[in-house]
C-alpha positions in Angstrom: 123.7 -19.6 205.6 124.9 -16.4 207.3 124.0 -16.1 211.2 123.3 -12.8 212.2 124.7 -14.0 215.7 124.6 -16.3 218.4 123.2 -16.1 221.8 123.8 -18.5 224.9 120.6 -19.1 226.9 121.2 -20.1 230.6 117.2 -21.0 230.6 117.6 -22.4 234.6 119.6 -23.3 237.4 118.1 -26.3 238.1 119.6 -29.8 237.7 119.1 -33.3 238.5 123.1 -33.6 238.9 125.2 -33.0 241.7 128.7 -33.3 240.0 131.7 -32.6 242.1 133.9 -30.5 239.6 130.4 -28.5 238.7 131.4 -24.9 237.9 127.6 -23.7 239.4 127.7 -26.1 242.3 128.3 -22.8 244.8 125.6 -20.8 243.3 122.6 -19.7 246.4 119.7 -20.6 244.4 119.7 -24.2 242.0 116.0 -24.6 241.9 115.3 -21.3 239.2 114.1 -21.9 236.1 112.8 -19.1 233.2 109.2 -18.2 233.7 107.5 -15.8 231.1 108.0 -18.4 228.2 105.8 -16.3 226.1 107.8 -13.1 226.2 111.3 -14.5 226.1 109.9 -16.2 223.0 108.4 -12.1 222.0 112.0 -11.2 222.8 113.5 -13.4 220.5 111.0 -12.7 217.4 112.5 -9.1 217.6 116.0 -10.2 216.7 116.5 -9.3 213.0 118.1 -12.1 210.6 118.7 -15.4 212.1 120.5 -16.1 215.2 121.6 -19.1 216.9 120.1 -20.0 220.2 122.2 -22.1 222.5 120.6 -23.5 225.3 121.9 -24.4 228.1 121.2 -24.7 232.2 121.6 -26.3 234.7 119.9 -29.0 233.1 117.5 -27.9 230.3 115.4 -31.0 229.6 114.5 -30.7 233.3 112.8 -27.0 232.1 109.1 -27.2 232.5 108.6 -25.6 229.0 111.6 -26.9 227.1 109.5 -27.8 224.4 107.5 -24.7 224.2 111.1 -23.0 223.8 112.4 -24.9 221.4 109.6 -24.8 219.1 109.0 -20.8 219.8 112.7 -20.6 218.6 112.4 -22.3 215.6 109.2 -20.9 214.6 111.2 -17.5 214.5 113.2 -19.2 212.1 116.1 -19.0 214.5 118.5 -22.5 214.8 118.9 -24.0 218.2 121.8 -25.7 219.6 121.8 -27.0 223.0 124.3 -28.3 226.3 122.5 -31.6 227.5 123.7 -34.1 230.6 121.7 -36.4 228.2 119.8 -38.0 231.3 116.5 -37.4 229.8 114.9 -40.2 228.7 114.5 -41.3 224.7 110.9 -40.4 224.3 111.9 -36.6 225.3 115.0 -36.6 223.4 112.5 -37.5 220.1 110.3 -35.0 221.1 112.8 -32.2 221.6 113.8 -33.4 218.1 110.5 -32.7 216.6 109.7 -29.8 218.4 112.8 -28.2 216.7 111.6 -28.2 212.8 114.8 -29.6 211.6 116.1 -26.4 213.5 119.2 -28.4 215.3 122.8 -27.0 215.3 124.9 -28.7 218.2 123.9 -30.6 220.5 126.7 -31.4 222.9 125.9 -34.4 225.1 127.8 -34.3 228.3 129.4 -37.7 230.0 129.5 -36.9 233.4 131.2 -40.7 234.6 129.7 -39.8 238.4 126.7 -40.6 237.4 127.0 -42.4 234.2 127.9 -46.3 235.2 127.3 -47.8 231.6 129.4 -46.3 229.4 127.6 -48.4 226.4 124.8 -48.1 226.7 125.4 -44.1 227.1 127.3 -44.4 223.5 124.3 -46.3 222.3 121.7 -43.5 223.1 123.8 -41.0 221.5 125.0 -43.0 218.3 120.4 -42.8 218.2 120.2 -39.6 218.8 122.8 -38.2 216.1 120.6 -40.4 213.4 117.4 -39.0 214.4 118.5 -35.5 214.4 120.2 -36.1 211.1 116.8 -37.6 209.6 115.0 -34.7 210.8 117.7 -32.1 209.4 115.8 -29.6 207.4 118.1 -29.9 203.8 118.0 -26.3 203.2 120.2 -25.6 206.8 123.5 -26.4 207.5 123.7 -30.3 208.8 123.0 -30.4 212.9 126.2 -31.6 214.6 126.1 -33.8 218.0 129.1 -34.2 220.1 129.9 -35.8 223.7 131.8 -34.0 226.1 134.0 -34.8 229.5 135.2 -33.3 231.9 138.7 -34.6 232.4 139.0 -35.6 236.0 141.8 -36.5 237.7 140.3 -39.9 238.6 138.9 -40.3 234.5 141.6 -38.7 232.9 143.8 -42.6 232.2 140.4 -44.1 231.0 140.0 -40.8 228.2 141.5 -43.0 225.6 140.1 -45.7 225.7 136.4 -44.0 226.0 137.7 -41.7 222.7 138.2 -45.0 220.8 134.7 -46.1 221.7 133.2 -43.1 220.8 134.7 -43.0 217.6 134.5 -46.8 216.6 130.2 -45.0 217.1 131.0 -42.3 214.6 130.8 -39.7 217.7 133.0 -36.8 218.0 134.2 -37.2 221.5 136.1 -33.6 222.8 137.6 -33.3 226.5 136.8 -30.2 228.7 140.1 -30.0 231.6 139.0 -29.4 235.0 138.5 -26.1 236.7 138.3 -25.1 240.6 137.9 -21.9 241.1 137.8 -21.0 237.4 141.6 -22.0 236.7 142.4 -25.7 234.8 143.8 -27.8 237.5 147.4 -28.9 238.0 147.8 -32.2 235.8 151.0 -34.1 235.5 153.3 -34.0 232.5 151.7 -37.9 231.8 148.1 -36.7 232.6 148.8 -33.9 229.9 150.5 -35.9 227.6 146.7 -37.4 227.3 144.4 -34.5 227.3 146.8 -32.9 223.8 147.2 -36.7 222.4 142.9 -36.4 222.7 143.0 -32.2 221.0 143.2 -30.4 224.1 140.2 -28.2 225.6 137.3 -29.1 223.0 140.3 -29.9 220.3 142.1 -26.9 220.2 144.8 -28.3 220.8 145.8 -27.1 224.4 144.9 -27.9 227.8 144.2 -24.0 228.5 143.0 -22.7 225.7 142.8 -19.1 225.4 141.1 -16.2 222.7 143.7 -13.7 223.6 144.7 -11.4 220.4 141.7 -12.8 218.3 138.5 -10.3 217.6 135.5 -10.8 219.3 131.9 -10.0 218.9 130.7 -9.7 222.4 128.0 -7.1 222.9 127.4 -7.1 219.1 127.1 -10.9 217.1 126.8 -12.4 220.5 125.6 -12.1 224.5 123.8 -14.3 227.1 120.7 -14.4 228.5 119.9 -15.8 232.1 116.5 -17.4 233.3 116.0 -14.3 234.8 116.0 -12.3 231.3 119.5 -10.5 232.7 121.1 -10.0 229.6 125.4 -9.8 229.4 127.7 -9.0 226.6 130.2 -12.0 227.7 130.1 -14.6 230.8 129.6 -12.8 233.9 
């Protein structure tokens, strides 16, 4: 199917993590979350064609009316994709499932190790979750892909390989994000990088600091982002 465009959705700032590399750890105010369900939702209807809505926080599943959302988006016969710290417990994840319509895209499950102690049982929830949102998949739409996501610490970076081959021996794509502080990667070592490229770089493209320099882009136009506030911006702010 043709997209007419994509749109990220920061719907909150609110999260039940703390994590140390957190690129919204400094903002003033973690506790907002979009109110006015019922008009974002208007908001959306007017968009012409259909657009992909990826939603993301903070935390989303923590959102009061995540499920509202999600079924208002797919009721517009938009497709929803979504950024998850997969925290929320199974019988939400099956409800946000439903609530979509067969409506999924991506769903990209972070691993955040700080808080994540059982690694297997992690791979377990999301090796369920990829076959229920592939059972719901609506036939007519492109199939909904899931994938997990790290953030490659200093301190996680020489167990990456060895949580890759887990996550694959699953049938789970498993892509690596480098770490940022103050919105530059971090200095790793020549071994330390020898890892990230051996695992596809920043979210496999096949370098540690990827860039989209010289390539066209559709910011303002095919694509812009929303905050819980309704503050609407062409690219990342």
């Amino acid at each position: 199917m043709n997209l007419a465009g994509t749109v990220s959705w920061n719907v909150n700032t609110t999260c039940n993590y703390r994590c140390s590399y957190c690129t919204q750890r400094f903002k003033d105010d973690r506790g907002r979350w979009a109110r006015d369900t019922d008009r974002f939702l208007a908001s959306f209807a007017k968009l012409q064609g259909t657009w992909e809505v990826k939603i993301s926080g903070g935390e989303p599943l923590v959102h009061p009316t995540i499920d509202t959302i999600v079924t208002g988006l797919a009721e517009r016969d938009h497709l929803v994709s979504m950024v998850t710290n997969f925290s929320a417990k199974e019988e939400k994840l099956e409800r946000l499932a439903n609530c979509a319509k067969g409506r999924l895209r991506v769903l990209s499950l972070s691993l955040h190790p700080e808080y994540v102690t059982d690694i297997d049982a992690f791979i377990a929830k999301a090796a369920w979750f990829q076959a229920l949102v592939q059972a719901l998949r609506d036939p007519e739409l492109p199939k909904p892909h899931v994938c997990v996501t790290t953030v490659a610490t200093k301190a996680f970076v020489p167990h990456l390989e060895t949580m890759a081959a887990k996550f694959e021996d699953a049938g789970l794509r498993f892509k690596i994000q480098p770490e940022k502080q103050n919105s530059e990667v971090i200095d790793y070592d020549e071994d330390e990088e020898r890892i990230l490229l051996a695992l596809g770089g920043h979210n496999r493209t096949g370098a540690v600091t990827h860039s989209f320099k010289g390539q066209l882009c559709g910011a303002g136009s095919q694509y812009f982002v929303m905050d819980d506030r309704g503050e609407v911006y062409r690219c990342y702010p």
